[in-house]
C-alpha positions in Angstrom: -21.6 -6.3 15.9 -23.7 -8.8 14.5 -21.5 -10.9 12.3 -17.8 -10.3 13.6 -15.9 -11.4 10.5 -12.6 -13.6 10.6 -9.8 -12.1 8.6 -6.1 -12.6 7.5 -3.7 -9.7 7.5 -0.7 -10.7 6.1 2.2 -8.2 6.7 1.6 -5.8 10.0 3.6 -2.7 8.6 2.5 0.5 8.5 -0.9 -0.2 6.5 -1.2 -3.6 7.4 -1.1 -2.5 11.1 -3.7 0.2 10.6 -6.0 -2.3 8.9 -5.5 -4.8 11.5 -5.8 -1.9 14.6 -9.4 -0.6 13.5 -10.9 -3.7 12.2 -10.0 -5.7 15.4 -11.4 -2.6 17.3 -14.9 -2.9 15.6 -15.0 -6.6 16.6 -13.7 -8.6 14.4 -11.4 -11.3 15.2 -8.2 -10.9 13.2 -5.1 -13.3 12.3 -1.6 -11.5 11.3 1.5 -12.7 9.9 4.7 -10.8 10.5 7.8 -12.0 9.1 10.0 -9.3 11.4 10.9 -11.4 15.0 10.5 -8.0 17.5 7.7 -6.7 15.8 5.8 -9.8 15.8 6.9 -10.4 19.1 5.7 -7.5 20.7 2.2 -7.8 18.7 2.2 -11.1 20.2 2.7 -10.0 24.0 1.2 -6.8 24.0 -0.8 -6.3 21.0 -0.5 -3.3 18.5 -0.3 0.3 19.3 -1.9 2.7 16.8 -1.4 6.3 17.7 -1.4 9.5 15.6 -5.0 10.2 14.3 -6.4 7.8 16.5 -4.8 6.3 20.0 -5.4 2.9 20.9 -4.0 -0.8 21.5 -6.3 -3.8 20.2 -4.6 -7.6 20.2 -5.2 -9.6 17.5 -6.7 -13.4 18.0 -3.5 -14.9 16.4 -0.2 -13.6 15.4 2.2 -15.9 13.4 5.4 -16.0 12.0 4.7 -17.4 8.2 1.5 -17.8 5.8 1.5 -21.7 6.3 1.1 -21.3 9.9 -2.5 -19.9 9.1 -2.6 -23.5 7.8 -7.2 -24.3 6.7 -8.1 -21.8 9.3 -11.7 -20.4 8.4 -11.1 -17.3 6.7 -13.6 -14.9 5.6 -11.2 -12.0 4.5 -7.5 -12.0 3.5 -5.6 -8.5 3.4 -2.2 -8.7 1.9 -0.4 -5.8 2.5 3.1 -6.6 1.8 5.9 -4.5 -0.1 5.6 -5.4 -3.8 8.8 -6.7 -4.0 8.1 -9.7 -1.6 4.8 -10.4 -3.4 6.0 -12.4 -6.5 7.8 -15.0 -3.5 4.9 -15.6 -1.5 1.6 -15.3 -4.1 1.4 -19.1 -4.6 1.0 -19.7 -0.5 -1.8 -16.8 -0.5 -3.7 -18.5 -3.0 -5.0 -21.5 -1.0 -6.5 -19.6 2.1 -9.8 -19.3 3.3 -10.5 -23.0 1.5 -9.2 -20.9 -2.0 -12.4 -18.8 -1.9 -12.0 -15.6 0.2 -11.8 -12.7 -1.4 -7.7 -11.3 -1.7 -7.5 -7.9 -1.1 -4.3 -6.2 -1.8 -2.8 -2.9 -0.2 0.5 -2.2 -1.6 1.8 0.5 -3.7 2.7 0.8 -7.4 1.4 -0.1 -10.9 0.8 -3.5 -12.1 2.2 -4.9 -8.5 -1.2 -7.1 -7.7 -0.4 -9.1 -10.9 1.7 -12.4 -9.1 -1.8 -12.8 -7.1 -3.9 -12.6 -10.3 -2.4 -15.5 -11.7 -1.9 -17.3 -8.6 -5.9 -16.9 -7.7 -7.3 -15.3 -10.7 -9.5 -12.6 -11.3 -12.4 -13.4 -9.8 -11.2 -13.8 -6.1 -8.3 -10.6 -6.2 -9.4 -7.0 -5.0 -6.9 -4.0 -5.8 -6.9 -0.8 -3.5 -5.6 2.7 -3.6 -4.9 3.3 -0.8 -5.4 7.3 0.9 -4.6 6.7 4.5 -0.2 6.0 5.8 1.9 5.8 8.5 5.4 4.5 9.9 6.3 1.7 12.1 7.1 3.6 15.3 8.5 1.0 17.0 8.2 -3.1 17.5 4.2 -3.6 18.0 3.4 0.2 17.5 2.4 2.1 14.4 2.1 6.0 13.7 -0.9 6.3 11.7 0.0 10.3 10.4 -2.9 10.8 7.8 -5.9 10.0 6.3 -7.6 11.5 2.7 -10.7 9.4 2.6 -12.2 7.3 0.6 -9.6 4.9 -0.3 -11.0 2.6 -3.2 -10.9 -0.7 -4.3 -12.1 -2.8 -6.9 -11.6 -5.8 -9.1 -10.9 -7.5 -12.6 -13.6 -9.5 -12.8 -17.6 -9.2 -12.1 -17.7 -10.7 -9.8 -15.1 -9.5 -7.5 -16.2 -6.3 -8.1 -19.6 -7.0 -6.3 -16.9 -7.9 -3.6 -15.6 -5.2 -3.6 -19.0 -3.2 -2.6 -19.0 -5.6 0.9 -15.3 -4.5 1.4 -16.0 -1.6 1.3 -19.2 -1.0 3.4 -16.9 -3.5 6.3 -14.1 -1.2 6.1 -15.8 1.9 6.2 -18.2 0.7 8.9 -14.7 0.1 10.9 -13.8 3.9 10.7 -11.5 3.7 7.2 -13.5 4.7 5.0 -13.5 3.3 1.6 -15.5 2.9 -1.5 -15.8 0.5 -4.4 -15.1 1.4 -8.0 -15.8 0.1 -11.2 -12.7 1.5 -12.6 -9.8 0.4 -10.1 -7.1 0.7 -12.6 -6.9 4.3 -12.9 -7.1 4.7 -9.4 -4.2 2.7 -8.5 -2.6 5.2 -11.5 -4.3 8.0 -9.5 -2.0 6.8 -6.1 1.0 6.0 -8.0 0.9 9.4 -9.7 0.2 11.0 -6.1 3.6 8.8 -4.5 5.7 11.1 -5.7 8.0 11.9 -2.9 9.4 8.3 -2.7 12.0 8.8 -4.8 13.4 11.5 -3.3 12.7 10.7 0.2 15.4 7.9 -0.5 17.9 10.3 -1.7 17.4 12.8 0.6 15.9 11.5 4.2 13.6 14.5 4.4 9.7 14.1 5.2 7.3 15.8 2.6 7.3 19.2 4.6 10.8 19.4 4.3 10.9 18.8 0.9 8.1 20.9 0.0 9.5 23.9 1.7 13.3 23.4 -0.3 12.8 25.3 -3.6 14.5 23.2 -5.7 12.9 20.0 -4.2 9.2 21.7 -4.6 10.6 22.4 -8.6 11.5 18.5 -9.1 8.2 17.3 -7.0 6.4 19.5 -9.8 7.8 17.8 -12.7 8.2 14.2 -11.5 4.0 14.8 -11.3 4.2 16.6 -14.8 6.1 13.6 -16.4 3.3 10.9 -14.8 0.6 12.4 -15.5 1.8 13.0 -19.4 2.5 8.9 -19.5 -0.9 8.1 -17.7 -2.8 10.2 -20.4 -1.4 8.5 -23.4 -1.9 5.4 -21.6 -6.0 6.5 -21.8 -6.2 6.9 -17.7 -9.1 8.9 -16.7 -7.5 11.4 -14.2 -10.5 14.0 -13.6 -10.5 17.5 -13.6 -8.1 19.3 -11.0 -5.5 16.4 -10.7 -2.2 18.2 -10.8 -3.9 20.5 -8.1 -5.3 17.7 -6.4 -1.8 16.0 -5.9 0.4 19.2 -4.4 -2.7 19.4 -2.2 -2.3 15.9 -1.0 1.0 16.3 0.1 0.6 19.4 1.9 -1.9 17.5 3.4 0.6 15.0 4.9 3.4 16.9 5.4 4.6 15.4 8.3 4.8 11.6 6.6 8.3 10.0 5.8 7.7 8.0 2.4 8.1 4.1 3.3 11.1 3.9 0.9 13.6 5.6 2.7 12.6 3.6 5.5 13.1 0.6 3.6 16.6 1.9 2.5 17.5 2.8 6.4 17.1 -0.7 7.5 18.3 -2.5 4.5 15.5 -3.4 1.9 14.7 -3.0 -1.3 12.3 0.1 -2.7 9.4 -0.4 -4.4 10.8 1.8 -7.1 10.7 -0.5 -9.7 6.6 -0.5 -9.3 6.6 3.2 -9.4 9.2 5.2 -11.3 10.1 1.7 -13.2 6.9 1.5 -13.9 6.6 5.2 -15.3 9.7 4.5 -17.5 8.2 1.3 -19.1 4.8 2.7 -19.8 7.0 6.2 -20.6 8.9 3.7 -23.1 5.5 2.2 -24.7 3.9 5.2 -25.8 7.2 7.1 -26.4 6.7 10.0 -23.7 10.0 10.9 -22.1 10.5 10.9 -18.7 14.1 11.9 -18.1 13.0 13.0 -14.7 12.3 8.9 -13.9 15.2 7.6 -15.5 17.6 9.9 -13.2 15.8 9.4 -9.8 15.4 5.2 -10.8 19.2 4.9 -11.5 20.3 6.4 -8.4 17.8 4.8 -6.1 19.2 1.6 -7.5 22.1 2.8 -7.2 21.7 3.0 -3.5 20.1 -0.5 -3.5 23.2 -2.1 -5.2 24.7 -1.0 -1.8 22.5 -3.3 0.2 23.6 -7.2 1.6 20.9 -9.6 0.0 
């Protein structure tokens, strides 16, 4: 490699590990923060383990326990790829790195999640991407990387980001996850959150997408938690292409062995993200008066299973 790049990952979970396993393997040098002690720890001594589609261990050039610690190291690319419900806490210490002029790039789920970076760093510097590639944390230092539905995409709010964006994405891509820039990011990001629809229900019932593809009844209520998002995201004038319904029962028989992160989340005592997805359906449901009774029943009992959980 030519110009090995230096680059932030902030939060080595499932995506943020993947990220951090194939760019470090095609040379560059990479900085992570992990907030979880054993995970970290293990990154630290041993490095992290990707298996699944590919197998292999790369070890970061840093690994640190909090943003600050990055403190004015030189950074070319920062890749946030926290939960969005830790986002809103931490935008305002993401802002200032790499000298408050490297580009942002955020991986997490849900609608409208990237906003607490916006204002923090504004448009021009913030790159959004859907993301087609998951995993699970397998272990401290070791992450299952289960599928892959390339290209992810990313994009931006302003012009210039979005010429960004195109340098992203060649970097990425050149590092074996491919991706491609868009002008259009927001109805991607629709696109994935539409697509997430097992998270929900992974929650409630523990089961991985197979399993709840091959239950009747679950299949029947995958079917209409798509139906009900895709009606909102058409009133709300998001271009979906031809084939999308088709498109997203294909998806997940593509990656039927994945366990959604939620019910993850719920196993080890954090918070969903289902206030950026099915919260976000109902509000947008709500705004252009299409009902999603569907969204309201799986939102109030996944909060209801959070309202069990010790802040």
């Amino acid at each position: 490699m030519e110009n090995p790049l230096n680059i932030a990952v902030i939060g080595v979970g499932a995506i943020g590990g993947i990220i951090t396993g194939n760019l470090a393997a095609a040379g560059h040098r990479l900085a992570v923060v992990e907030v979880i002690p054993g995970h970290r720890q293990k990154i630290a001594r041993e490095g992290i383990r990707i298996s699944g589609i590919r197998d292999f261990v790369v070890r970061p050039v840093s690994v640190h326990e909090s943003i600050d610690a990055l403190g004015n190291a030189r950074l070319d690319i920062v890749v946030v790829a926290l939960k969005a419900t830790v986002l809103p806490a931490v935008a305002g210490e993401i802002a200032p790195l790499g000298n408050g002029q490297a580009p942002l790039v955020c991986f997490m789920n849900g609608i409208d999640s990237e906003q607490p970076l916006l204002q923090a760093a504004g448009p021009e510097r913030v790159l959004r991407a859907a993301v087609n590639f998951g995993g699970n944390l397998a272990g401290d230092g070791h992450i299952k990387w289960a599928f892959s539905n390339p290209p992810t995409h990313l994009g931006g709010y302003a012009a210039s980001s979005r010429d960004r964006a195109k340098d992203v994405a060649r970097l990425f891509s050149a590092a074996g996850l491919g991706m491609e820039a868009v002008g259009d990011i927001r109805s991607y990001v629709w696109r994935k959150a539409i697509v997430n629809a097992m998270l929900a229900t992974a929650v409630l019932t523990n089961l991985n997408i197979g399993e709840q593809l091959d239950q009747p009844d679950m299949r029947r209520l995958f079917l209409k938690i798509i139906e009900e998002r895709i009606a909102v995201a058409e009133r709300e004038k998001i271009d979906l292409g031809e084939g999308f319904f088709e498109y997203c029962v294909d998806f997940h028989e593509r990656a039927r062995q994945h366990i959604p992160p939620s019910a993850l989340d719920i196993a080890v005592g954090r918070k969903t993200e289902v206030d950026f997805i099915e919260g976000k359906v109902i509000e947008y449901g709500l705004k252009h008066g299409v009902p999603v009774p569907t969204h309201e029943t799986l939102y109030a009992l996944v909060k209801g299973k959070e309202s069990g959980l010790k802040e």
